[in-house]
N, C-alpha and C positions, 0 to 999 in steps of 0.2 A: 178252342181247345179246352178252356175251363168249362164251358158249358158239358162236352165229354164227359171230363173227370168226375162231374160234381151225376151224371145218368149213371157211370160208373162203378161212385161210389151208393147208390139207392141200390144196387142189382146185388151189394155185396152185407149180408145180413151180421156178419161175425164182425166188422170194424163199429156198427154199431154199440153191440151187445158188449164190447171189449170199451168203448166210451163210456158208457154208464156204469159199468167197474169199475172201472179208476176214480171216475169222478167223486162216486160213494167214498173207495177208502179216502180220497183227499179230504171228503170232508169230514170223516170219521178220526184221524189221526194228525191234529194238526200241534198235538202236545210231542212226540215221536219224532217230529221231524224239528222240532227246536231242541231238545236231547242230542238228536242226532249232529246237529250244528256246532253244536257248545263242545261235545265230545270231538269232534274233528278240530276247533280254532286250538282247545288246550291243549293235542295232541303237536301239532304244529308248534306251539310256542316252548314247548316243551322240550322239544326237539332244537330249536333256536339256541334256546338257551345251553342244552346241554354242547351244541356245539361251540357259542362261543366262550364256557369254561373249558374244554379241551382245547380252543386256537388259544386263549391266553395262559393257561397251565404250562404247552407247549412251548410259547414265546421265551414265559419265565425257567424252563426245562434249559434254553437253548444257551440265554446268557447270562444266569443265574441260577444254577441248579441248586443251593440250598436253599434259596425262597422256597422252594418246592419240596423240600424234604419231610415236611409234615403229611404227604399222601402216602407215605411208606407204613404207616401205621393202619391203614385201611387194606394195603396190600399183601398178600400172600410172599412169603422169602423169596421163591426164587423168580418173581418180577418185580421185587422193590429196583426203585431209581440208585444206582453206585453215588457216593458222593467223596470226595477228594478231601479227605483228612486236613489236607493242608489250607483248603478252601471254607472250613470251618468257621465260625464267629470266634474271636479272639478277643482275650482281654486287652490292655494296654501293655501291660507288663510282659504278657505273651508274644506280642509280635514286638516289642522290642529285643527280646531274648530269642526268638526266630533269626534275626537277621545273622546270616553269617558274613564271620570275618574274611575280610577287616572293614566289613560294613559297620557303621555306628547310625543309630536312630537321633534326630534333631530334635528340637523343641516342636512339638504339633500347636497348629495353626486353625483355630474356629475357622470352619467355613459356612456355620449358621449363628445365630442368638443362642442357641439352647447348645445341648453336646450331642446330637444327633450326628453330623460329619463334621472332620476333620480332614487337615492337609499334612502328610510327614514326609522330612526331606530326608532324605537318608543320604550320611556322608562318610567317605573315605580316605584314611589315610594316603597322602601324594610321598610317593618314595624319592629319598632324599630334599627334605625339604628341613629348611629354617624358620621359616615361620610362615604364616595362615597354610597351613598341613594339612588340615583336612576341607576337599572340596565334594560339591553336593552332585552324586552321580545318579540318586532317583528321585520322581517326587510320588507318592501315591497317597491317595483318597481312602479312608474308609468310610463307611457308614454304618450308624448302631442296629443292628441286627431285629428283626422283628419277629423273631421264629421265639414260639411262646417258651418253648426249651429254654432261651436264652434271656428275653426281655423280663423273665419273671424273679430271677437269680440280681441279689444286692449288686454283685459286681457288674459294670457295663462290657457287653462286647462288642466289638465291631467287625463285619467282612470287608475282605478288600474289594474297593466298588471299580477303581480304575489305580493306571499308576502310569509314569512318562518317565523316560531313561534321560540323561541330561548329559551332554560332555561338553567342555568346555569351549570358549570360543576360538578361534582361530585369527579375528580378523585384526589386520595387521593395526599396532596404534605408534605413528608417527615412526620412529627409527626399525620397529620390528618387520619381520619378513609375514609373509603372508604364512608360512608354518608356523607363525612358532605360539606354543597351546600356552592360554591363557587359562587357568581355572577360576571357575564360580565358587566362591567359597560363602556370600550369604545369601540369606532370602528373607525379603521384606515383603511384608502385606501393604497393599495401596490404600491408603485408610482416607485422606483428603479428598474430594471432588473428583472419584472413582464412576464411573455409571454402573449404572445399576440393569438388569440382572444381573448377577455374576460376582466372582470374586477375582480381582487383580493382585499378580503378584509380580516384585523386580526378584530378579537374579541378579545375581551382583559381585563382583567380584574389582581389587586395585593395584593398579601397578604405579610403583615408583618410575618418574624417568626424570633425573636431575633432581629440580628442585620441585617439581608439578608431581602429585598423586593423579592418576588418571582412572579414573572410574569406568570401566566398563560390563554389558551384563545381558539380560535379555526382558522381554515382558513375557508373562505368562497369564493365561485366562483359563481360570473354571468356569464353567460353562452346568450350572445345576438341571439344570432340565434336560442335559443329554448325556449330564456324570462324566463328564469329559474333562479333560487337561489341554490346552492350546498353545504350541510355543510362535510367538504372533512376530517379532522383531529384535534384533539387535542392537544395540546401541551404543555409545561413548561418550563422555565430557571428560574435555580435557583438565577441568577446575575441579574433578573429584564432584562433582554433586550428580545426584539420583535426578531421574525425567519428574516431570509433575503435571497433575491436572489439572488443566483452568481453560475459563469460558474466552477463545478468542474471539472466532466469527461471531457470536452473540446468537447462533441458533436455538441455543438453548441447552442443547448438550456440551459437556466439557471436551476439549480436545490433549491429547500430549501432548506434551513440548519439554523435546531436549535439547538443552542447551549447548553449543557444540561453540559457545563465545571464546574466542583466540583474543586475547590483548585488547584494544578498543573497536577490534572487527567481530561486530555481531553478528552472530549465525545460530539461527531459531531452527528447530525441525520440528512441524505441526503435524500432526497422526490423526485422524477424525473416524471413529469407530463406523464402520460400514457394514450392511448385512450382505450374506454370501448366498448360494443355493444349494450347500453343501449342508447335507443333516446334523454331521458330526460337530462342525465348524460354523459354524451359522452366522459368523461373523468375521471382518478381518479389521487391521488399522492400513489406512490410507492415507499418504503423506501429501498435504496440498503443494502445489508443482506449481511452480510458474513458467517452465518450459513450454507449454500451450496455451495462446490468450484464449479466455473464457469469453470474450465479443471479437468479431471481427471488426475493427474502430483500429483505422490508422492511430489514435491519438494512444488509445488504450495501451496497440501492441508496443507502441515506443515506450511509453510508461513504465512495462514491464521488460523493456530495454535494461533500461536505463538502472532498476530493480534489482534484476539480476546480477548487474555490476555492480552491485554495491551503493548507489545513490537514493538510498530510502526516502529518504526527505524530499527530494524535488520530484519522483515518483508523487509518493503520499500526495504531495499539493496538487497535480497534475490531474492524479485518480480522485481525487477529491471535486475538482471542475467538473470531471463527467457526470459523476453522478448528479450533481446538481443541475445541469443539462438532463437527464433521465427521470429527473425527479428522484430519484432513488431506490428507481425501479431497476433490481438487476439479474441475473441469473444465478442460484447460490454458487455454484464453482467459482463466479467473478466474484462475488461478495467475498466468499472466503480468501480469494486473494488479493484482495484488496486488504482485507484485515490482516494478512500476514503482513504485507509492506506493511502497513501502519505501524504492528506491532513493535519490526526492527528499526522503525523511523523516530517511535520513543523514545529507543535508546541512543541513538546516534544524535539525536537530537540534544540529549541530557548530557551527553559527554562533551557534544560543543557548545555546551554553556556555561559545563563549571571553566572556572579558573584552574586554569595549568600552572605551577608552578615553570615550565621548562619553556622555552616558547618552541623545540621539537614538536612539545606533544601536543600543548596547543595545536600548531598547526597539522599536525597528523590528524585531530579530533575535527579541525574547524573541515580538511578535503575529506574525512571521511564520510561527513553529512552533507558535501556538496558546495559547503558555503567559501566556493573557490575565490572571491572577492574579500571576504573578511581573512583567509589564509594569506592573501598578498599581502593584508594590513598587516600582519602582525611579521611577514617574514620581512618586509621594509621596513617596519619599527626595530628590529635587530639583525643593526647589520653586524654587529659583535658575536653573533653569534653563526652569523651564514655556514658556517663549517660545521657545527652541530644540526643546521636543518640539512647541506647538502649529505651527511653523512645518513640522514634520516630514508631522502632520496634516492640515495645508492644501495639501501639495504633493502627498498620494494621488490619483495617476488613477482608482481605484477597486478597486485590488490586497486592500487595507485592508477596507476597507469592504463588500466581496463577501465577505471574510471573516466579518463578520461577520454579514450577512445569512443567512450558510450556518450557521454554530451557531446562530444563534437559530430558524430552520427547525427542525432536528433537537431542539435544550433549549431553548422559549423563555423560558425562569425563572431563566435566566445573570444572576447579576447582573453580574458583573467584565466580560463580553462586551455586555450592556444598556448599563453603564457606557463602555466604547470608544466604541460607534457614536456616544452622546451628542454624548462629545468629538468626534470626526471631523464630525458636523454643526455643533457649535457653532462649528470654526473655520472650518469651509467653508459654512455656510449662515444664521449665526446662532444666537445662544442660546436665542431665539425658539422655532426650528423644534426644536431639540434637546428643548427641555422636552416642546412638541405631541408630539415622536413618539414619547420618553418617555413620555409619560401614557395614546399610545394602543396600549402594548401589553400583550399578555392578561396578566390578573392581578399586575400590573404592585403590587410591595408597595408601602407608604410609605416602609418604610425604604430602600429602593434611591433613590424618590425626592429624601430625605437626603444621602443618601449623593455621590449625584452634584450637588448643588447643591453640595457640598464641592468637588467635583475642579474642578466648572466654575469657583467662585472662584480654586483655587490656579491653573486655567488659564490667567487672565484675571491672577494677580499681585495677588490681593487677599487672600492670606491673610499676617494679622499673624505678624511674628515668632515673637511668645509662642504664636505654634499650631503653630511648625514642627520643637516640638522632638522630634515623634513622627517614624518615619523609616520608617514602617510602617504598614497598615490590620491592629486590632484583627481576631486570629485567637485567639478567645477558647471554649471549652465548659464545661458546668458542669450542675450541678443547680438545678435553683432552688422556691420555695416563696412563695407570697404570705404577707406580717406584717401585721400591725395596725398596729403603734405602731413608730416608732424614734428613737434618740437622735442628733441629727444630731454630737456630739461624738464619738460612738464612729467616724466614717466620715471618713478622709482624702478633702479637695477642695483643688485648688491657686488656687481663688480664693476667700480668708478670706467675701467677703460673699455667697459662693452660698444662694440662696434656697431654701431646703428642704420647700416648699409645694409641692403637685400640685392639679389640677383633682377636682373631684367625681368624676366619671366614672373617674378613675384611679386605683392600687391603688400599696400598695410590695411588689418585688420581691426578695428576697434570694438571690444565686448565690454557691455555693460551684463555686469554679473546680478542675474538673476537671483543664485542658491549655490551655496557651497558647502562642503562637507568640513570644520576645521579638525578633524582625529577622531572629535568625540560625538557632535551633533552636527546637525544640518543648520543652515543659518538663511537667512531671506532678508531680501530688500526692505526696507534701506539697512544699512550697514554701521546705525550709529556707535553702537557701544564696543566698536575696534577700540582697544590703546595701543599701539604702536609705540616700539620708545623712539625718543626723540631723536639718539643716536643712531639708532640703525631699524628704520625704520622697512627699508627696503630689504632685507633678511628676517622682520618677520613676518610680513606678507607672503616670500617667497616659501617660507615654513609653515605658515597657516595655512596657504591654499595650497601647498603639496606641488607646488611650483619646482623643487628640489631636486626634486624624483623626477616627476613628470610633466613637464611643458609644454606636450604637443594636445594640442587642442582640433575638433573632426568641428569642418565647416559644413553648413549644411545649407543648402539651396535649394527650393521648390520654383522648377522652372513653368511658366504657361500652361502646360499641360498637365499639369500634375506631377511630372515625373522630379525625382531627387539627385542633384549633383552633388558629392563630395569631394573633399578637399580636406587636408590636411596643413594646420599651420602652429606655429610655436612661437610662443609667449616671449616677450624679448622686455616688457617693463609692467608695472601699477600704476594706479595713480587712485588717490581717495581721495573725495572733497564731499562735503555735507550729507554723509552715509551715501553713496554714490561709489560706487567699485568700477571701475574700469579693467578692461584687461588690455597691453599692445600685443600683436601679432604681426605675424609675417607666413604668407603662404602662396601657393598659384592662385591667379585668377581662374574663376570661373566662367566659362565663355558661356553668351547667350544668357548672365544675370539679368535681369532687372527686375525691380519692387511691381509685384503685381497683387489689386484689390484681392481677387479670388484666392489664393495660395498665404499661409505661412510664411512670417517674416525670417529671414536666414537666421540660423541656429547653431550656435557654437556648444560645445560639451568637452566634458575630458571623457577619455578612453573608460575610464572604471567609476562614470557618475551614473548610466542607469543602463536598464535591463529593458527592452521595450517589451512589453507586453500583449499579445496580437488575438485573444481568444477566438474560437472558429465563430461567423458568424451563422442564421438560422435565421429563415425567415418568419415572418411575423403568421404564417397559414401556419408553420411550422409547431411553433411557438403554442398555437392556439388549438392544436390537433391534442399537445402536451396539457394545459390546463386554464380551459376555453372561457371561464370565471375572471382570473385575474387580466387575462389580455383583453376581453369585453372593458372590464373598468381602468384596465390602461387607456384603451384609446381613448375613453370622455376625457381624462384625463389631457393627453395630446393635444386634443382638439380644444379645449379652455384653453390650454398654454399657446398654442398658434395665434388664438385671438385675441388673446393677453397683448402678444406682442407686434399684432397688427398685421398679421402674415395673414391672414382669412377673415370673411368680415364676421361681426359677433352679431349674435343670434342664437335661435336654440341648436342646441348639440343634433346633428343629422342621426337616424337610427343607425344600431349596430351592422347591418347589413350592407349598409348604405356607404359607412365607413372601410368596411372589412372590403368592398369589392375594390377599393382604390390602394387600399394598405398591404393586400396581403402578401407581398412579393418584397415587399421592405427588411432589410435584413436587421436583424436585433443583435447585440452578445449577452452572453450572460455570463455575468463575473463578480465576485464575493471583495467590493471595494469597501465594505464597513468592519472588514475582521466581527462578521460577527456569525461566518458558516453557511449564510445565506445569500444568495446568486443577486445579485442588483441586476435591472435591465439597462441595457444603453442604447439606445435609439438613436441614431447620427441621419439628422436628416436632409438633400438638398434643397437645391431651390425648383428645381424639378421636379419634385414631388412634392412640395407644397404645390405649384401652380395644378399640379393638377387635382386636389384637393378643391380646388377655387367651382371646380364644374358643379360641384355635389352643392353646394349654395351658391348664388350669385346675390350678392349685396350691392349695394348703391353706394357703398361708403368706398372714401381711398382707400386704397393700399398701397403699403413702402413696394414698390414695384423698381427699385433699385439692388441691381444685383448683390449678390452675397453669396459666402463662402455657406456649405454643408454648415449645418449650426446640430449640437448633442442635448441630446435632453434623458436623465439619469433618474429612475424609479427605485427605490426602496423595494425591498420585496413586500415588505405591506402596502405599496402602490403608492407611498407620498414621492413629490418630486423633493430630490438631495442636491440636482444638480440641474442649470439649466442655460444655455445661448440665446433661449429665445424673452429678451427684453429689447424695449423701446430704446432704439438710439443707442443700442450696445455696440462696442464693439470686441464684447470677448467670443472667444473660440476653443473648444478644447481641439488640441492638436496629436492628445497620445494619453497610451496609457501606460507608464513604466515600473517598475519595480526596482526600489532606490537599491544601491549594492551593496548595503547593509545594512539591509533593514526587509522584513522578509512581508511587510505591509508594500499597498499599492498607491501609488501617486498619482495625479493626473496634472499633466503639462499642459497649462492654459496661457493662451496669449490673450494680452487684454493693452490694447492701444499700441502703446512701440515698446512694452516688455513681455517677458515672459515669469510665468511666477509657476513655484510647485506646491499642491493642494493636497495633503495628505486628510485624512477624517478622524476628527475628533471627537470620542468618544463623549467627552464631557460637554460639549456645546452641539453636537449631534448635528455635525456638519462639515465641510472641507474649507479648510485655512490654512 
């Protein structure tokens, strides 16, 4: 077919003749045709341009028609643009002499460096009023005018750029109804740690009720990039003071915080400036919420349990563990609310450390940070006053006692927090009810039952004199062993005719006391620098150990298999000889005791001497998934300390791989035992996994191939060993980790031969003693 067209085109003589014409003028006019190009691009741009001064002329026509007044002067009368007299550039003088009554114009407010715009509140007389009279019912914006008419003239003018209508607030504050109108009567510029763009203002307005001025008002945002006014939230304090801005989460930008603190119950409200997808508004304040936990982490949502009720402090330490577990990596919604606890855990925290004049508020300061063990101390230190704390009691709205409901949710086996609620019902509901709810909760000991039959007496002002000379509850530990026989004359009692006779059923117990709390410190074996008077030597043992108060001591037995029987028994004598404490009891036997190698020797305690401490464990793959550095040079670590102590033969250290296939299932905790913020590691290892350790080298040399208990070995976060079981011919053991019950550091319960001792860390020798 191309062959066709091309015979075709030969036959046809005029497409020739018509080619060689064209191609001549192409090459005759090639100046013409760049004329021609240039002339069409500037027509075109010409054209562009002239449209987008008509679409911005326009714009400014629409929402500003005097910007545009200066085109009237080009235009013929009857199509000039009308403009609105009233909508003119005015001076200062002029729009405050505009306003009609019974409006009055306020002090104008910079809302840049120079005097370009300003902020004017315009305010009105409130009919029948006695004093603050006049409140603020507009706010408008002008800006200085740039139409040459005006900006050329000494005096400044300005047009109104925007303006917001204001009425007062409504919302109810404490005795008021939800009608009744509150008016704003000032306005403050936010001048402190404001962000920036923008300018913030309070509205503000106080009401008297009693003796408290109560401040309440609104925030307001100018908004310069879009000449807007924003009324963003409402607010109130009860103390009369203004919201303010400071850096809480630490992201960098400032947050509000209105203070809304009632008496020693602290209540923060955190606002964090958010952006919107609204043009006008571009921005709004968002109040961080702890209504939804920001991880789903059983430990977390209790946390924020517990939070929410008011226990900041034991939150804080709680949220404190995770992250250090996380490394500190978290989601900003959790950060944020992690930083709000903190925030109000500050102050709870500062309130139960000053000294109280009253021992009420003491104790109101010491439950309202949680420290329900140090509130027992002080509500047993006066009992002169039991009637001023039960009165305390009875006037809880439910602040209290939600408190308490929330720890026994998260530990229901609290006895000092069991004991609270008790009291909190017995003055508000009866003794009655106190006992019932008492009795019906899980696992609920006897000895708690004791225990609080005690406090409900001293509550009630029925504890005799002669019982009140203890000033403390018995924080007592120790070893203990069931006897046969004993001589009741070897045993100080401070009543001559005490009867030294037990039931069938029940057994004597002998405690050699480890550690005891005497009011003010903790004290450790041996016991030499007790004085005791001579005369009555047996009353003040019973007062030093808190014996007074509280006698019944938790027996504790580790049967064959691991498992733990308790038993409760009550102190019936002392006896000291060459720093040596003893304690006598009497309690049930425990069936199926006996002393076994593998397991903890039996373990006596008082009710309010520790807190056990149980951190979630994580395996070692875990651990090393987290931060694969530090667990690499733990295990070399491990591995010298096994061979140290003869558990695997010595030789060179097996590679990391080598290690890691045998180890990785091993569970670790990680827990901040040096108070110094940072996670220690605890490795609790058995004999079980040592033996299989032994595959990865085989040596020639003995090994202690005699059984043993799980043995702990304690890392530094800078990887040195602080703590360790695995020595030659040892026979210590840590047995636990507790948290003494007034003292907000951590202990560890070590058994070493036939005692038990408590190892707290000290800073200055940079160790446990």
């Amino acid at each position: 077919m191309v062959n066709r067209w091309r015979k075709s085109a030969k036959r046809n003589p005029h497409v020739d003749a018509n080619k060689r014409v064209s191609s001549k003028l192409r090459q005759n006019s090639p100046k013409k045709g760049w004329l021609l190009s240039t002339l069409a691009i500037a027509l075109l741009l010409s054209s562009a341009g002239l449209i987008t001064a008509f679409a911005w002329i326009s714009i400014l026509f629409i929402f500003n028609p005097e910007q545009v007044g200066w085109v009237n002067k080009f235009l013929p009368e009857w199509v000039q643009i009308p403009l609105n007299n009233s909508d003119r550039p005015q001076s200062l003088k002029q729009i405050q002499e505009s306003l009609s009554k019974p409006q009055i114009a306020g002090e104008t407010l910079p809302l840049d460096n120079g005097e370009h715009s300003f902020l004017l509140p315009v305010f009105q007389q409130r009919p029948n009023c006695q004093s603050d009279c006049q409140e603020i019912v507009e706010l408008r914006v002008y800006q200085r005018s740039e139409d040459l008419k005006f900006s050329s003239q000494p005096e400044k003018y300005y047009y109104l750029a925007t303006q917001l209508p204001i009425t007062g607030t409504e919302e109810s504050l404490s005795d008021a109804t939800s009608e009744e109108y509150l008016p704003l009567t000032e306005i403050k510029r936010c001048e402190n740690g404001a962000p920036s763009p923008g300018v913030w203002f309070y509205l503000h307005g106080q009401r008297q009720q009693a003796t408290s001025a109560i401040a309440y008002g609104r925030i307001i945002y100018y908004n310069p990039q879009r000449t807007n006014l924003q009324q963003l939230l409402s607010w109130k304090n009860p103390n009369g003071q203004l919201p303010k801005w400071q850096q809480v989460t630490g992201g960098g930008a400032n947050e509000l915080v209105i203070d809304q603190t009632v008496s020693l119950e602290p209540q923060l409200s955190i606002y964090q400036v958010q952006s919107t997808k609204f043009y006008l508004n571009p921005i709004q304040l968002e109040e961080i919420s702890l209504k939804s936990p920001a991880i789903q982490d059983a430990n977390y949502q209790n946390a924020l349990l517990i939070a929410r009720n008011g226990l900041w402090t034991p939150a804080w330490e709680w949220l404190q563990f995770i992250q250090k577990q996380r490394k500190g990596v978290l989601p900003a919604t959790a950060q944020a609310q992690i930083d709000l606890i903190h925030l109000h855990s500050q102050l709870t925290k500062a309130q139960a450390e000053k000294n109280w004049a009253s021992p009420s508020q003491q104790v109101l300061a010491e439950l309202i940070d949680g420290r329900w063990a140090k509130a027992l101390q002080v509500f047993t230190a006066s009992p002169q006053n039991a009637q001023e704390i039960a009165t305390l009691l009875k006037a809880d709205t439910g602040r209290l006692w939600n408190r308490t409901v929330a720890a026994l949710r998260v530990n229901p086996n609290r006895q000092d927090v069991q004991a609270w609620a008790a009291l909190i019902l017995a003055v508000q509901q009866g003794e009655g009810r106190a006992n019932s709810w008492l009795k019906s909760q899980p696992q609920v000991r006897q000895a708690t039952l004791a225990y609080v039959q005690g406090l409900l007496a001293q509550l009630k002002g029925e504890v005799a004199k002669s019982q009140i000379s203890a000033n403390h509850p018995s924080q007592i530990v120790g070893a203990v062993q069931p006897i046969s026989q004993i001589q009741p004359a070897e045993w100080l009692q401070p009543d001559i005719n005490a009867d030294f006779t037990i039931p069938d059923n029940h057994i004597w117990y002998r405690v050699e006391v480890s550690a005891f709390h005497d009011g003010k410190r903790w004290l450790s074996f041996p016991f030499k620098n007790l004085q005791p008077p001579k005369n009555s030597p047996a009353e003040f043992f019973w007062a030093t150990l808190g014996i007074n108060f509280d006698p019944v001591m938790q027996i504790i037995v580790w049967l064959p298999n691991g498992e733990q029987q308790i038993t409760s028994a009550t102190i019936k004598g002392v006896q000291w000889r060459n720093g040596v404490l003893q304690l006598l009891a009497s309690g049930q036997k425990i069936s199926g005791h006996q002393n076994h190698t593998l397991q903890p020797r039996p373990l006596a305690l008082t009710n309010a001497a520790l807190e056990w401490v149980q951190p979630s464990p994580i395996t070692l793959k875990e651990l090393y998934e987290q931060n694969p550095q530090d667990v690499e040079a733990m295990l070399a670590i491990v591995w010298r300390s096994l061979q140290e102590s003869g558990q695997i033969p010595i030789g060179d250290v097996p590679s990391f791989l080598q290690i890691q296939a045998q180890l990785s299932d091993w569970p670790v905790q990680m827990i901040d035992l040096t108070n110094n913020t940072q996670p220690e590691t605890v490795l609790t290892i058995s004999a079980d996994a040592i033996a299989s350790l032994r595959n990865i080298n085989l040596g020639t040399q003995k090994l202690d191939k005699n059984p043993y208990r799980p043995r702990t070995l304690i890392l530094s976060d800078s990887g040195k060993v602080i703590y360790t079981d695995f020595q030659k011919s040892s026979r210590q053991a840590l047995v636990a980790i507790a948290k003494l019950s007034n003292s907000q550091s951590l202990a560890l319960l070590v058994e070493n031969a036939n005692k038990y001792s408590l190892q707290r860390w000290s800073d200055q020798h940079q160790r446990f003693e």
